[in-house]
One Martini backbone bead per residue (centre of mass of N, CA, C, O) as a GRO file, in nm:
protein
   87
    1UNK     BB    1  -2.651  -0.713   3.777
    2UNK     BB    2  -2.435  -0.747   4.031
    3UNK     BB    3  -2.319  -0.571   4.348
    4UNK     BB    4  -2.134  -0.605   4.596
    5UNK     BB    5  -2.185  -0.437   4.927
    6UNK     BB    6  -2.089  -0.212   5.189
    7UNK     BB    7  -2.235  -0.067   5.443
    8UNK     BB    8  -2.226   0.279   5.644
    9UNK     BB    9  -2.191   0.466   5.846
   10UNK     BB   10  -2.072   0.734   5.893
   11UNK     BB   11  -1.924   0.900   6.180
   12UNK     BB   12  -2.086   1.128   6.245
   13UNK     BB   13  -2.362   1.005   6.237
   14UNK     BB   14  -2.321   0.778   6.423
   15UNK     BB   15  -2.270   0.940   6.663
   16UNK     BB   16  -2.506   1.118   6.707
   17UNK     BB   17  -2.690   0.856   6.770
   18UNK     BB   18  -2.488   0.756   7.007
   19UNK     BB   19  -2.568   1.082   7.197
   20UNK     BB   20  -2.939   1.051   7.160
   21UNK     BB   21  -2.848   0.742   7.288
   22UNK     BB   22  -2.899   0.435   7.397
   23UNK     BB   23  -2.647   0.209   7.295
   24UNK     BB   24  -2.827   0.009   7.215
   25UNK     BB   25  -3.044   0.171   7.049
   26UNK     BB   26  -2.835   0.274   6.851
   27UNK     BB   27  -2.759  -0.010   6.754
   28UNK     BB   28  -3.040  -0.048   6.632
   29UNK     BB   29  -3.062   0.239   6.448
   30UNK     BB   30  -2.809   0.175   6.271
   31UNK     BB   31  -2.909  -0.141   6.168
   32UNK     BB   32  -3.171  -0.020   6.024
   33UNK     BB   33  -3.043   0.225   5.854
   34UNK     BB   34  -2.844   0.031   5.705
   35UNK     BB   35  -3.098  -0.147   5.569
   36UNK     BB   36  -3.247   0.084   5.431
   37UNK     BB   37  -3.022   0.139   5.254
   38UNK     BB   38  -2.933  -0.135   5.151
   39UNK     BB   39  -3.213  -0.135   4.971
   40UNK     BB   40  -3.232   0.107   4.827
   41UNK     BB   41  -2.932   0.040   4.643
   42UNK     BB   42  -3.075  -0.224   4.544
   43UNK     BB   43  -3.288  -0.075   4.366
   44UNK     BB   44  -3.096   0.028   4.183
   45UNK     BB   45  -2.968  -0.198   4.079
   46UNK     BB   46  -3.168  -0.341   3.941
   47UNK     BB   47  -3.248  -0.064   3.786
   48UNK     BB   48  -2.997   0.008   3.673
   49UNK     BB   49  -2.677  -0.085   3.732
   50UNK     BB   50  -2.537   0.057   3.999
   51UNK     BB   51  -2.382   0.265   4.174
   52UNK     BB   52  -2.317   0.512   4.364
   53UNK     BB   53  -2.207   0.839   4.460
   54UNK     BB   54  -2.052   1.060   4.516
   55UNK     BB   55  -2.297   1.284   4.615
   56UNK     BB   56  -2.547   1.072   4.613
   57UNK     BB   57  -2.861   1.040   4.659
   58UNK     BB   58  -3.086   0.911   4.921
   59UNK     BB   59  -3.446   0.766   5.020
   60UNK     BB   60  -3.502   0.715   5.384
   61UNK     BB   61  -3.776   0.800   5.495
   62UNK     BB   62  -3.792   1.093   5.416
   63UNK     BB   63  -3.513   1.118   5.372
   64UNK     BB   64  -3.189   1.240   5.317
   65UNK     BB   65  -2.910   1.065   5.159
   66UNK     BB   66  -2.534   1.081   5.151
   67UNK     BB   67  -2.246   0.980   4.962
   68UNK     BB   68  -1.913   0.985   5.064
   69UNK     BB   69  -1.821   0.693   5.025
   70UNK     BB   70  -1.629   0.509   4.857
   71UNK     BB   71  -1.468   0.175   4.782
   72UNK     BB   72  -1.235  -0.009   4.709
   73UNK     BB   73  -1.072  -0.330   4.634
   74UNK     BB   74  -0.856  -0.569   4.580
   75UNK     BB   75  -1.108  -0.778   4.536
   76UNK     BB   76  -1.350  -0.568   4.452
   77UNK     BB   77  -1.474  -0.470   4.663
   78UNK     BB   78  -1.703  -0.261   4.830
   79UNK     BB   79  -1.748   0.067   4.958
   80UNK     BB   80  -2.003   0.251   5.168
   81UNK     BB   81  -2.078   0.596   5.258
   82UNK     BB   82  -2.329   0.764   5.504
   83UNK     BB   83  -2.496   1.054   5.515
   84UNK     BB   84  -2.649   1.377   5.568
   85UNK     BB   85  -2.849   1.592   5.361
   86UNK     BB   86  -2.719   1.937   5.337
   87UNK     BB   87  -2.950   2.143   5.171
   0.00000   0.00000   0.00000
């Protein structure tokens, strides 16, 4: 079973990357984060057959990261938002 989603960094996550780097680079580092987090995600749905919930942490290179925000859509659509996980 497959379920499609969206995702992005939190807006705090994203911002955070966008003051410690040139526009450019940010948006380059936020565009690979967010590509290796649904990557990572959608091994869990291939192997599992789930999708995270708020709370639910991904590891990500060596980092933790946890699903802040779920959303539904009312067309069935999912929307996934990820920030840093401070454990």
């Amino acid at each position: 079973m497959e379920i499609p989603f969206d995702l992005n960094l939190d807006h705090a996550y994203a911002e955070s990357i966008r003051q410690q780097h040139e526009a450019r680079e940010a948006h380059d580092l936020i565009s690979e984060l967010e590509d290796k987090v649904g990557s990572a995600l959608g091994l869990v749905m291939q192997r599992h057959g789930v999708l995270p919930a708020v709370g639910d942490r991904v590891e990500v290179d060596s980092e933790w990261l946890v699903i802040s925000a779920r959303t539904f859509g009312q067309d069935g659509s999912v929307w996934l938002s990820v920030g840093p996980f401070a454990g």
